[in-house]
N, CA, C and O atoms as CSV, one atom per row, in Angstrom:
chain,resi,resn,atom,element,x,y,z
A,1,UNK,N,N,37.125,52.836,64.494
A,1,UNK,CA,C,36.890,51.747,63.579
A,1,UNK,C,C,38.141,51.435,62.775
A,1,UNK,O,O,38.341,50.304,62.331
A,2,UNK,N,N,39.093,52.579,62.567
A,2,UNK,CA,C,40.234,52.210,62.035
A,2,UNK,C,C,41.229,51.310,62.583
A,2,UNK,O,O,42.221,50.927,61.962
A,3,UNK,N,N,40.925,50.984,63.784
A,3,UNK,CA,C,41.827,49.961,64.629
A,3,UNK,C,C,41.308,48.510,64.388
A,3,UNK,O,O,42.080,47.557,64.280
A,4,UNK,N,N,39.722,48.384,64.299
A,4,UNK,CA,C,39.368,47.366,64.409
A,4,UNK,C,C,39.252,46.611,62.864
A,4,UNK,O,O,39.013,45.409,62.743
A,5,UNK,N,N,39.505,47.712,61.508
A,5,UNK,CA,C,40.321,47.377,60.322
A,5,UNK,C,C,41.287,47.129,59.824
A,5,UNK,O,O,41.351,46.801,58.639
A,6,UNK,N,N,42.488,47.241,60.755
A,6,UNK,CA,C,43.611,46.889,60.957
A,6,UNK,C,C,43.949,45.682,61.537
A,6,UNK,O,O,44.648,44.747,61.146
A,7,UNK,N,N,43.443,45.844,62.345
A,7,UNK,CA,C,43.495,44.282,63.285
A,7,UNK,C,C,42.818,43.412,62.261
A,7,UNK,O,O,43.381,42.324,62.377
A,8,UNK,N,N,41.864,43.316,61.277
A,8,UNK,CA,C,41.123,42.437,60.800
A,8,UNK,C,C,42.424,42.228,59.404
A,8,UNK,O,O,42.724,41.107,58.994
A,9,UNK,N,N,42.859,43.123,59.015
A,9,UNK,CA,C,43.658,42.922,58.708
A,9,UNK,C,C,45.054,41.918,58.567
A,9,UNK,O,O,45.462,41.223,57.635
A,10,UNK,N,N,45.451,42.118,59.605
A,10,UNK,CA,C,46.121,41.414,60.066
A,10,UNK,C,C,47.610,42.179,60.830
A,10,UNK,O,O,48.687,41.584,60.872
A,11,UNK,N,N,47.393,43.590,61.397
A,11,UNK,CA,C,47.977,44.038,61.829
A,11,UNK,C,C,48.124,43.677,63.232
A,11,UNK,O,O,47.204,43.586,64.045
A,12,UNK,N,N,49.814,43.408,63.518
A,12,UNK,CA,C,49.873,42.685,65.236
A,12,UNK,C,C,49.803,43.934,66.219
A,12,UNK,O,O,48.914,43.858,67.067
A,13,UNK,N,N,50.434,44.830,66.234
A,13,UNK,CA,C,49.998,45.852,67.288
A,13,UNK,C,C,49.571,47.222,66.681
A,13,UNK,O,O,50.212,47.809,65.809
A,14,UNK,N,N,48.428,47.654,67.236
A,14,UNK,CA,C,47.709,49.131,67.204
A,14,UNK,C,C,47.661,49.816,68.566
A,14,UNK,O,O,47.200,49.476,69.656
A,15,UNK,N,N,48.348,50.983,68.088
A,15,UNK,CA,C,47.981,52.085,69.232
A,15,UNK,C,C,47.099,53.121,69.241
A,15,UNK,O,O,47.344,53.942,68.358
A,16,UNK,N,N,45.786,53.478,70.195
A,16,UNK,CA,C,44.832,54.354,70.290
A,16,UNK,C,C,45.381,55.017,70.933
A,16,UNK,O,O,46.201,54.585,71.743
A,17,UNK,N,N,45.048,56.597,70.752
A,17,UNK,CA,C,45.734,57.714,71.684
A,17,UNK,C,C,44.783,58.430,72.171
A,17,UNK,O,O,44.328,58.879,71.120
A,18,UNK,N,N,44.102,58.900,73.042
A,18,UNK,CA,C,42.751,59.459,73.210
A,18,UNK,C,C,43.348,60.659,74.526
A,18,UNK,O,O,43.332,60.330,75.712
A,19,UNK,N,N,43.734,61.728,74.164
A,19,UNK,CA,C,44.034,62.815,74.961
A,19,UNK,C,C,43.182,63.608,76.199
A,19,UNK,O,O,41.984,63.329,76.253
A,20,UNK,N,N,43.549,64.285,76.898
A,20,UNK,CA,C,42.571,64.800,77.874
A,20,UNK,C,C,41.979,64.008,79.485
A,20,UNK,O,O,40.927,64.134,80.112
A,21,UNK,N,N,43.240,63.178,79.727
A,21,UNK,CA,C,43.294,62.532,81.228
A,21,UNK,C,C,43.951,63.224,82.137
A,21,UNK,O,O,43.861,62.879,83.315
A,22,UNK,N,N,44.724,64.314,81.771
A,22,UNK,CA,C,45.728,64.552,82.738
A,22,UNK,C,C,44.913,65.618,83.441
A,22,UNK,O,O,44.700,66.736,82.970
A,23,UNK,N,N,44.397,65.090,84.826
A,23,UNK,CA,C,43.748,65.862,85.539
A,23,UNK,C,C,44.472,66.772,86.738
A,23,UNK,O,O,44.101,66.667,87.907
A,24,UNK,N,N,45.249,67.428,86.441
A,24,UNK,CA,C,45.637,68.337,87.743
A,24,UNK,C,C,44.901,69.277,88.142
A,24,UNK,O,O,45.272,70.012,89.057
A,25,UNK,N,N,43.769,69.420,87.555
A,25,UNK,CA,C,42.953,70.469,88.250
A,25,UNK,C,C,41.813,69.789,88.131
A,25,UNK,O,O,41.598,68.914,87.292
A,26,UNK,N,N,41.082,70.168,88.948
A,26,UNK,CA,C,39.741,70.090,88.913
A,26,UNK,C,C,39.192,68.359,88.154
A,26,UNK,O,O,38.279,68.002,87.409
A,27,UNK,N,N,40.428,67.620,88.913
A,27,UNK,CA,C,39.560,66.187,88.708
A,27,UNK,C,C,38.233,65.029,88.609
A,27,UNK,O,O,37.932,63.971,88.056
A,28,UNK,N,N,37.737,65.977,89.493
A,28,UNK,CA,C,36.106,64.764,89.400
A,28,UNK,C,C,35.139,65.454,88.289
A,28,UNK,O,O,34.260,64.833,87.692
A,29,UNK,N,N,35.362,66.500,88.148
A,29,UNK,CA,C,34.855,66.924,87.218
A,29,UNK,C,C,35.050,66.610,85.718
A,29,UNK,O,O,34.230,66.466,84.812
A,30,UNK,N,N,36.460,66.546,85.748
A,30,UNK,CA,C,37.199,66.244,84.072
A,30,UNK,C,C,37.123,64.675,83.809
A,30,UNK,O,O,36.866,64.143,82.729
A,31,UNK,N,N,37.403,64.036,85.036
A,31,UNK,CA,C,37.597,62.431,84.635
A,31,UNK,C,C,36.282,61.905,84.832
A,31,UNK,O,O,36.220,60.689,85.009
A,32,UNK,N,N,34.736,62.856,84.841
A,32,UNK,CA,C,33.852,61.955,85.211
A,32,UNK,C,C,32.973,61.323,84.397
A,32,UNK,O,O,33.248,61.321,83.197
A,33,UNK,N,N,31.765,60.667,84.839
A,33,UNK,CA,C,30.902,59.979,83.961
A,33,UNK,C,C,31.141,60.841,82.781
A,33,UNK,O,O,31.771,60.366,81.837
A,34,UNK,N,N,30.635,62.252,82.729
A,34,UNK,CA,C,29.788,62.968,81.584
A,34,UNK,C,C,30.976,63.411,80.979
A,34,UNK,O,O,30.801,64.175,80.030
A,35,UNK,N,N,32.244,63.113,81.296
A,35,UNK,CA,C,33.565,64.114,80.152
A,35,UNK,C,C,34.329,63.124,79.635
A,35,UNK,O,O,33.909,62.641,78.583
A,36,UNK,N,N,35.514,62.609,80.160
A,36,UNK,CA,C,36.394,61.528,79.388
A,36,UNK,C,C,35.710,60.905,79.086
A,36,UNK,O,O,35.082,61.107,78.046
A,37,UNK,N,N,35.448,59.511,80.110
A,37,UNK,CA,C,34.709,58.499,79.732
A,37,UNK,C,C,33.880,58.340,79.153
A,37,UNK,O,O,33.820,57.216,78.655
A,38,UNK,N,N,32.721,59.321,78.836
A,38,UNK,CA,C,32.113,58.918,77.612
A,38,UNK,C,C,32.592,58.948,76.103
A,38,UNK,O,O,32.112,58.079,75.375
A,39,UNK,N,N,33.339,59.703,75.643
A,39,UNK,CA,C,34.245,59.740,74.653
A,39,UNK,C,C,35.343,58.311,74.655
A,39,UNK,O,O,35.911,58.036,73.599
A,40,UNK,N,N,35.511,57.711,75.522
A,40,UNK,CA,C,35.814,56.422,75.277
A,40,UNK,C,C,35.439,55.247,74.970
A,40,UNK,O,O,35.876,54.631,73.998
A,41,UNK,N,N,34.291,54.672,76.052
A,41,UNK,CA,C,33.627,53.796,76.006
A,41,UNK,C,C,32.792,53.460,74.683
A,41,UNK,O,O,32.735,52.316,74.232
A,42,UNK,N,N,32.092,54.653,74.051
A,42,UNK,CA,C,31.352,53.962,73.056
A,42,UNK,C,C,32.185,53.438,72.201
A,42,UNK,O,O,31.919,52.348,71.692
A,43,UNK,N,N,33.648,54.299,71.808
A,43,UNK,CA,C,34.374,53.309,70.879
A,43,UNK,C,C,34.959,51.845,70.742
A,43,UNK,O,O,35.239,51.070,69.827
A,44,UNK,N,N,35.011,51.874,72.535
A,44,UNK,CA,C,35.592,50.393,72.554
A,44,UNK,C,C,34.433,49.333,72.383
A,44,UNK,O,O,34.617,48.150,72.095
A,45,UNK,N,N,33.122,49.979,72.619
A,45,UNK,CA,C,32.269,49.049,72.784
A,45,UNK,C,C,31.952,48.231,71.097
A,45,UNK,O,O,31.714,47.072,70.758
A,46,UNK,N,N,32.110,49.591,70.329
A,46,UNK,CA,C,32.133,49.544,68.799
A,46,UNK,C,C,33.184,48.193,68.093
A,46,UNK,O,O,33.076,47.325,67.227
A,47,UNK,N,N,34.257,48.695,69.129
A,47,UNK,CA,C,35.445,48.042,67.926
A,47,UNK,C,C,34.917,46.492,68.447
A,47,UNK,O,O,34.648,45.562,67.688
A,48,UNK,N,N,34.838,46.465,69.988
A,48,UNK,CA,C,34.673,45.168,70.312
A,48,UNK,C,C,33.327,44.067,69.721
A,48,UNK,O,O,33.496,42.866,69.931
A,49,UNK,N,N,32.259,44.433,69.125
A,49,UNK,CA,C,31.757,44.324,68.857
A,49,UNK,C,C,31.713,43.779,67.219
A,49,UNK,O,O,31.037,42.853,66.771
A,50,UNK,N,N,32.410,44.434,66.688
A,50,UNK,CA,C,33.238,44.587,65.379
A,50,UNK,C,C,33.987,42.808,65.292
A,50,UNK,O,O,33.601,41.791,64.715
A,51,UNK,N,N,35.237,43.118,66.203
A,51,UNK,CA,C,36.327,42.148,66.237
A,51,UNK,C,C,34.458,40.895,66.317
A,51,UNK,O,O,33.989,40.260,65.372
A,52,UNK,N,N,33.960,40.974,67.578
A,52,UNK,CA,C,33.272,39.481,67.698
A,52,UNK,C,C,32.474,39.152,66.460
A,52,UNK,O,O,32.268,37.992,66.104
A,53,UNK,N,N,31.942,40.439,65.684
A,53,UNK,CA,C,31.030,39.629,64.388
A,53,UNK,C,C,32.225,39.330,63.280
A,53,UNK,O,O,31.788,38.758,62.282
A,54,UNK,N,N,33.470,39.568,63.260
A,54,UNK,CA,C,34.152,38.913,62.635
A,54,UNK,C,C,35.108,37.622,63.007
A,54,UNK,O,O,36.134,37.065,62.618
A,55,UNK,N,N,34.365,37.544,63.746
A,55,UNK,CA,C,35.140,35.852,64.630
A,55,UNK,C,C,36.288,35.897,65.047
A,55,UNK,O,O,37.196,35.085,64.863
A,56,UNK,N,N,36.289,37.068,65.758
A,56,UNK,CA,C,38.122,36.955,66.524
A,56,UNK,C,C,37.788,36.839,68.164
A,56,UNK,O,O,38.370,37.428,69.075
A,57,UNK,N,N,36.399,35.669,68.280
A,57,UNK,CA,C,36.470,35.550,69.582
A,57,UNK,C,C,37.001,33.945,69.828
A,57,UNK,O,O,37.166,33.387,70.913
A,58,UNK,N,N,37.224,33.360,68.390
A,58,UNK,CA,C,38.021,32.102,68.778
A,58,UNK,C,C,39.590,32.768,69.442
A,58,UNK,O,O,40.052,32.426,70.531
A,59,UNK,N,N,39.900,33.251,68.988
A,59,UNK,CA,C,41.432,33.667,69.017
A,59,UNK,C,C,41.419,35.060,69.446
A,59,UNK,O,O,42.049,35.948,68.872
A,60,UNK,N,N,40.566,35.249,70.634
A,60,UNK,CA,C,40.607,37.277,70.715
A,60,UNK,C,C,41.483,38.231,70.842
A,60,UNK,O,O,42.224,37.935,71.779
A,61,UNK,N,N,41.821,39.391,70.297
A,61,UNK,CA,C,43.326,39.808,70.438
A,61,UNK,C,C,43.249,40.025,71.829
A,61,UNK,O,O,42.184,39.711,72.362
A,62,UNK,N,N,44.151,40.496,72.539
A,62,UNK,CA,C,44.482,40.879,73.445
A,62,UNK,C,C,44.671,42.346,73.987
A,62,UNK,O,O,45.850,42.698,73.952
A,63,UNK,N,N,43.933,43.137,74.401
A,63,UNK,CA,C,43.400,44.574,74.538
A,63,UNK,C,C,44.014,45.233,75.745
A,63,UNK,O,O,43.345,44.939,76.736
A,64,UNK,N,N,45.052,46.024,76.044
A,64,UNK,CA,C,45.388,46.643,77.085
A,64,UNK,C,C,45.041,48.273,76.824
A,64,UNK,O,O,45.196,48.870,75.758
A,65,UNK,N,N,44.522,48.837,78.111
A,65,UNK,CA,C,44.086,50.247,78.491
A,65,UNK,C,C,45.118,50.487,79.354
A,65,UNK,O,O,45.530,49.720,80.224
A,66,UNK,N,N,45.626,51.859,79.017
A,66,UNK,CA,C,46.905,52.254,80.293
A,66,UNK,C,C,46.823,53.812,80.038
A,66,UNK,O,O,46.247,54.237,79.035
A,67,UNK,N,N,47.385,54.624,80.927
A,67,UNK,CA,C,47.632,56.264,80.595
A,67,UNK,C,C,49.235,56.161,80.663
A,67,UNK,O,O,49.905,55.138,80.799
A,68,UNK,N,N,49.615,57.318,80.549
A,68,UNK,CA,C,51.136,57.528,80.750
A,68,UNK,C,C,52.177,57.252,82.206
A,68,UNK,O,O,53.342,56.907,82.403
A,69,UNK,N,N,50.781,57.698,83.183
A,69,UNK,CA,C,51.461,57.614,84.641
A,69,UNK,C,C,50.281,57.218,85.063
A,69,UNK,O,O,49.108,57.192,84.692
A,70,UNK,N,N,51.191,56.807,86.280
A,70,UNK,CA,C,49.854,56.644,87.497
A,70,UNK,C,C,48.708,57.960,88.425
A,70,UNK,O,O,48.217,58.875,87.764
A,71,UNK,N,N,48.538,57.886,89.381
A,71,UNK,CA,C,47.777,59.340,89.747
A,71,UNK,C,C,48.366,59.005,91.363
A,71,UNK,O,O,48.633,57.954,91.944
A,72,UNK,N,N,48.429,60.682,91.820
A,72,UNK,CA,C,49.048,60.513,93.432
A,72,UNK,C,C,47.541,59.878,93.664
A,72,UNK,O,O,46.592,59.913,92.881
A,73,UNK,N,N,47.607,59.320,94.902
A,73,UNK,CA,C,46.167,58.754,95.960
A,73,UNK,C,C,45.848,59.792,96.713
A,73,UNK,O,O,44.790,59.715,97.337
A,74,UNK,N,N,46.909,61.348,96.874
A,74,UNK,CA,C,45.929,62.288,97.417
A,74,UNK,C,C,45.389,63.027,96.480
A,74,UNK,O,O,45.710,62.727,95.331
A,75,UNK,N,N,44.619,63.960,96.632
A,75,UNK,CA,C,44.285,64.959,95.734
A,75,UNK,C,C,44.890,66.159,96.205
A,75,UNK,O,O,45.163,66.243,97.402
A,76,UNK,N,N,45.132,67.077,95.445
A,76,UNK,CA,C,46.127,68.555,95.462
A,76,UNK,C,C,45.605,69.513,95.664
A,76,UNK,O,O,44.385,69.425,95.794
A,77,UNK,N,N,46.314,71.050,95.806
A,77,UNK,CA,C,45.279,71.864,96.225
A,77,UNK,C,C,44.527,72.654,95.421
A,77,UNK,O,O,43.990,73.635,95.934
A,78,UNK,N,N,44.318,72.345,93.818
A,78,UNK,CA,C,43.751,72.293,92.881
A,78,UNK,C,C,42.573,71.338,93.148
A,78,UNK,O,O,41.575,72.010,92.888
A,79,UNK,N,N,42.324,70.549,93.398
A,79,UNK,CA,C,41.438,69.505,93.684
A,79,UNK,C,C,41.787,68.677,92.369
A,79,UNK,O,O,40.960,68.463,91.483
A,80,UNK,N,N,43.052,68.256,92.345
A,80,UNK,CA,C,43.254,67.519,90.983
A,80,UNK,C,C,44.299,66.065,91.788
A,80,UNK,O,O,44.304,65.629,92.939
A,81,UNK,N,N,45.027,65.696,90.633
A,81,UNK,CA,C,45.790,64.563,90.930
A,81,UNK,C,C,47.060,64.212,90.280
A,81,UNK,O,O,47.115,63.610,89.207
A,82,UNK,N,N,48.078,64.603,90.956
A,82,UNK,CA,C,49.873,64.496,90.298
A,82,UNK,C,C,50.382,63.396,89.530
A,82,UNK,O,O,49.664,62.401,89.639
A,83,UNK,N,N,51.156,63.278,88.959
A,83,UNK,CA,C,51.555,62.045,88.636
A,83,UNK,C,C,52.393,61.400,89.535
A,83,UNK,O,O,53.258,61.922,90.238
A,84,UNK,N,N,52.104,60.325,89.471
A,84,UNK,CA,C,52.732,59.227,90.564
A,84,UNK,C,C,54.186,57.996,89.730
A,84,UNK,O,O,54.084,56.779,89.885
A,85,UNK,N,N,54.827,58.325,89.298
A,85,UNK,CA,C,55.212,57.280,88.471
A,85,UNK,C,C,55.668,55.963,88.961
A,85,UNK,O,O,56.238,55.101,88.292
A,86,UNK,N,N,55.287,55.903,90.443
A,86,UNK,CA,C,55.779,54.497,90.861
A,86,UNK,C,C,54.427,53.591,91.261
A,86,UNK,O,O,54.222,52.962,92.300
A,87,UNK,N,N,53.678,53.723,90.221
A,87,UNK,CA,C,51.750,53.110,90.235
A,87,UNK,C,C,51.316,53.524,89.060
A,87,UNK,O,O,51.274,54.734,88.839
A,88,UNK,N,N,50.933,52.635,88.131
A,88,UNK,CA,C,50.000,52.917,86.988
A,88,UNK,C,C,48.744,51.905,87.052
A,88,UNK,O,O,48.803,50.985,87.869
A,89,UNK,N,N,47.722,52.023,86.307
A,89,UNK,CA,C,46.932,51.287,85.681
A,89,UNK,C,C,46.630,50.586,84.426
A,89,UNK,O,O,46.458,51.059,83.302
A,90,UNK,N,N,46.607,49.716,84.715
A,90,UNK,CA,C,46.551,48.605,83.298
A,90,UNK,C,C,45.203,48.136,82.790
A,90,UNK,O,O,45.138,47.376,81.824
């Protein structure tokens, strides 16, 4: 909620940091429904929700999601996933 008080604010860029993606081991397990992602989603759903009852859907900011690196496309012999730095997600 502190992001989405800032922004109302009138602050031009905020950074969220939300730790615990870097899956080299044991990936489907760590990145799945029931571990990261839920610790994410409800917040964005919050802030977004936030920004629209304060009318920043005339003018909506502009919201990018990214991690540090990308992930190899194989999986390792950890059953995890390397960093790839020539592929990320946006």
């Amino acid at each position: 909620m502190l992001a989405t008080r800032l922004i109302e604010s009138g602050v031009k860029f905020v950074t969220i940091q939300l730790g615990g993606w870097d899956t080299h081991i044991n990936n489907f397990n760590t990145a799945s429904r029931t571990t990261s992602c839920p610790t994410s989603m409800p917040a964005w759903r919050a802030s977004s929700r936030a920004l629209d009852a304060e009318g920043f859907t005339v003018v909506p900011p502009a919201v990018f999601v990214t991690g540090e690196f990308g992930r190899t496309p194989k999986i390792n012999k950890l059953v995890g996933r390397d960093h790839y730095p020539r592929s990320m997600c946006v």
